[in-house]
N, C-alpha and C positions, 0 to 999 in steps of 0.2 A: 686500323689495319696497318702492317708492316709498310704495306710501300706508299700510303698515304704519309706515315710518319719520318720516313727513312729512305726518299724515291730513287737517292745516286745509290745505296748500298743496296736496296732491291733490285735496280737496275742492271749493278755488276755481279748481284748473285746471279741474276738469271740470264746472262750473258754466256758467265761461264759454263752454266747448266747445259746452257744449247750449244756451248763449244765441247763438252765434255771433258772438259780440260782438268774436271774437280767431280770428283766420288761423293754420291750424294750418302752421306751416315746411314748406316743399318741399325733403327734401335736395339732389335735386338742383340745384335755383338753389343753394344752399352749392357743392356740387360745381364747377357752372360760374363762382361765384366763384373759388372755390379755382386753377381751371384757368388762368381769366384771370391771377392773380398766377405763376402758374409753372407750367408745363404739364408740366415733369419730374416734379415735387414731385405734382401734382396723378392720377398716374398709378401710386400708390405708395397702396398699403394698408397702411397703420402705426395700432397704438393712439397713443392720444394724448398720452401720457406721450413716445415719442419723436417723434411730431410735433413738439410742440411745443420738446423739444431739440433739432431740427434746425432751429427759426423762429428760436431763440434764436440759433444760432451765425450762422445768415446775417446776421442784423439787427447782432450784433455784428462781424464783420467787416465791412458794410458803414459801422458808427459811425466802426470804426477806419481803415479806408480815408479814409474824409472827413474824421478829423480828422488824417490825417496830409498830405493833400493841403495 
């Protein structure tokens, strides 16, 4: 668990939590970001590990496109 592994940064998360001092994230706005950048990609339930090999590959074919142009 988080705060067995990590107790001062679980500590000051949930510090701040009960001070409201910090907006806890809305997945879904990530979501409807996500969607916004590609609405194929964004309809695909993948851990994150191959997420982010597939962010990798577009970004690098799009480097290599542009600099071949």
């Amino acid at each position: 668990m988080i705060q067995e592994v990590f107790p001062q940064a679980y500590e000051s998360a949930e510090q701040l939590a009960d001070q409201k001092s910090a907006e806890i994230p809305s997945m879904s706005d990530y979501g409807a970001q996500i969607a916004n950048i590609d609405p194929d990609l964004a309809k695909m339930h993948v851990n994150i590990n191959a997420a982010m090999r597939e962010a990798l590959v577009k970004v690098g074919l799009q480097m290599k496109l542009k600099n071949d142009l």
